[in-house]
N, C-alpha and C positions, 0 to 999 in steps of 0.2 A: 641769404647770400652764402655762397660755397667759399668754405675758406682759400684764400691765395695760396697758389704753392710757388717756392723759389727753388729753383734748380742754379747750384753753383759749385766748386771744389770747394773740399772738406776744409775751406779757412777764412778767414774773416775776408780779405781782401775788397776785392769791387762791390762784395755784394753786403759789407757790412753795412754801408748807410743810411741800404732798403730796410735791412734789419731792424734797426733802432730805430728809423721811421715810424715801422709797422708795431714794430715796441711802445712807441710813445701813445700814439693812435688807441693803442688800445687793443689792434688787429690781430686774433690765433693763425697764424700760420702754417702752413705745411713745408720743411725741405727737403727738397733731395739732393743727393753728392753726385756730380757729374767727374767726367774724363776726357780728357781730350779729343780721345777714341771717338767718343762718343757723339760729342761736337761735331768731328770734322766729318761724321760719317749720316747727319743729319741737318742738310739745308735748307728744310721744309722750316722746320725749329729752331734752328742756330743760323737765320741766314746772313750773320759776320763770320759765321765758325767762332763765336766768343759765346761767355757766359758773364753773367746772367742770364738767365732767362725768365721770366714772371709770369703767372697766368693769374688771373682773378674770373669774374663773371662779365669784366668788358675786355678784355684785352688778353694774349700773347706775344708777347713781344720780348725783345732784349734789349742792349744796350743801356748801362748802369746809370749813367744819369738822366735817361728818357722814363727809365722803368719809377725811377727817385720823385721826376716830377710830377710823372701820372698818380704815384702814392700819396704825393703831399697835396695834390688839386683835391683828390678825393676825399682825402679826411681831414681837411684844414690844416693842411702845414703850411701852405704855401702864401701866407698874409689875409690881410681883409679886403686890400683894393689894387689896381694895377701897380699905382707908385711902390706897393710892399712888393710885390709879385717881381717888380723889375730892380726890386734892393736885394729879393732872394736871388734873382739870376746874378747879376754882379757879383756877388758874392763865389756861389759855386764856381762862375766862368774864374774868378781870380786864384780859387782852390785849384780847378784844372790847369792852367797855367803853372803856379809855381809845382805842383803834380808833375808837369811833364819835365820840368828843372828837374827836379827831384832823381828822375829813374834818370835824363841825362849825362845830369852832373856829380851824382852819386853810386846808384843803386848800379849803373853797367858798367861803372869805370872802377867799382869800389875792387872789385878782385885782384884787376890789375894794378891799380894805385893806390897804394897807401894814404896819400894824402887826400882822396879824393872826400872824407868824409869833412875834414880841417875846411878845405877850400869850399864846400857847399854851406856850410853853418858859414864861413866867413865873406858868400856873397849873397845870402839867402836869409841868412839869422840873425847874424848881426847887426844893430841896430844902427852901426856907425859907415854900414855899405847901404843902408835905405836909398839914399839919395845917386847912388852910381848910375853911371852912365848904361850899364850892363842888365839893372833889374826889369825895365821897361813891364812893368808891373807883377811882376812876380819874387815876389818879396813878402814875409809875412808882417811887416810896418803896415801893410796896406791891408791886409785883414785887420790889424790891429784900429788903424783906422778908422775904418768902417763900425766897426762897432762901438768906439767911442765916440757916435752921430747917436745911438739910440740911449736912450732916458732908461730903460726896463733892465738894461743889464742882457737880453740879446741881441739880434740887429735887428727886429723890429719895434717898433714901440709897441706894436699891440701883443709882441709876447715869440711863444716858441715857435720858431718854421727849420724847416727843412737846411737853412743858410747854418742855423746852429749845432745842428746835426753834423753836415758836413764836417765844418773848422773843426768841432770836436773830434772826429773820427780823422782829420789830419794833425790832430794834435797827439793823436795817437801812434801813430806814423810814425812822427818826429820820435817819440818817448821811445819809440824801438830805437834811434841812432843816439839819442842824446839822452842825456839825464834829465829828471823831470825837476830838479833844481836849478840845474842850468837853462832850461826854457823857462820855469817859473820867475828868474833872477830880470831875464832879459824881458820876456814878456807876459807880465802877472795875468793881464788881463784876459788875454786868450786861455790861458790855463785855469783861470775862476773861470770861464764859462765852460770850460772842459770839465771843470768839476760839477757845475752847475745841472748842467746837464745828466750827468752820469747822476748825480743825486735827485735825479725826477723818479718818483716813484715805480712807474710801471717801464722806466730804463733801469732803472736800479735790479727790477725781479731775473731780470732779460739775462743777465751774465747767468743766474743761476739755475734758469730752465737747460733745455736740453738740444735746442737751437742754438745755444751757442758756440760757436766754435774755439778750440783753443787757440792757435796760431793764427796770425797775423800775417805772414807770407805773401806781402803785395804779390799779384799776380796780373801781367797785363793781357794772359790771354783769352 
């Protein structure tokens, strides 16, 4: 098999989750740094005009969490049977969700509001807004949830999938707006599996190759 290549901008963003994925897996990779240029000037390849894009020996394709699922069906990320397969989608879908809260209600509005960073931790993070009228499942109480249903310490019982990957790399997210004391205070559990994770051997090597990117710079294009 020819190793995979990732074609993304030079930062962690959409395409970090393939990343650690492919990390965990086990999988050498190929990347390369795209441009928007580039993107918008190749429909063939990019036919959202977005990046991601992946290639292996089945597939060319993009979009980040298509690209996610196809890596985790292939190298056992993605559970043992459908009931785990459809506790990993729950999961992600509930990530993309408060994800899209996120760029909402913080990330567009943060330039011009001040407050906008106060008011997202205070309908989003806090654990004393879980229950509002306004979360309609995008809320991280409900990640948190979810993973205190699994016995293993991730959300599956039979061990690491792609669900764990995710939350970690939005726990990471968070740790850019917030302190990791302050998410640790509020919610220990998702930040032990943040650690948990980041401490798996062949995720742990992955910061220190040369695939990894420095910045962080969510990027939704």
């Amino acid at each position: 098999m020819s190793k995979p290549r990732l074609f993304y901008f030079d930062i962690k963003g959409r395409a970090e989750p393939i990343r650690l994925a492919l990390a965990a897996a086990g999988v050498d990779f190929e990347f390369e740094a795209v441009n928007k240029e580039v993107i918008k000037s190749d429909a063939e390849h990019y036919p959202f005009f977005q990046a991601p894009r992946y290639i292996d020996d089945e597939v060319d394709m993009v979009q980040s969490m298509g690209i996610l699922r196809h890596v985790a069906r292939k190298f056992d990320l993605y559970g043992k049977d459908h009931a785990e397969m459809a506790r990993v989608d729950e999961v992600i879908e509930g990530c993309s969700d408060l994800l899209a809260k996120m760029i909402m209600e913080y990330m567009i509005k943060a330039k011009e509001d001040p407050g906008a960073k106060d008011a997202y931790w205070a309908g989003r993070i806090d654990p004393a807004s879980a229950a509002g009228a306004t979360t309609y499942g995008a809320h991280m109480a409900l990640l948190d949830r979810l993973l205190a249903r699994s016995s293993s310490g991730y959300y599956l019982d039979s061990g690491l999938s792609v669900a764990d990957i995710v939350v970690t790399f939005f726990m990471q997210l968070h740790m850019e707006m917030f302190s990791c004391e302050s998410l640790a205070e509020q919610w220990p559990s998702l930040m032990a599996l943040h650690d948990r994770v980041l401490a798996l051997p062949r995720i742990a090597a992955y910061p220190a190759g040369p695939l990894h990117p420095a910045k962080m710079l969510f990027s939704s294009a």
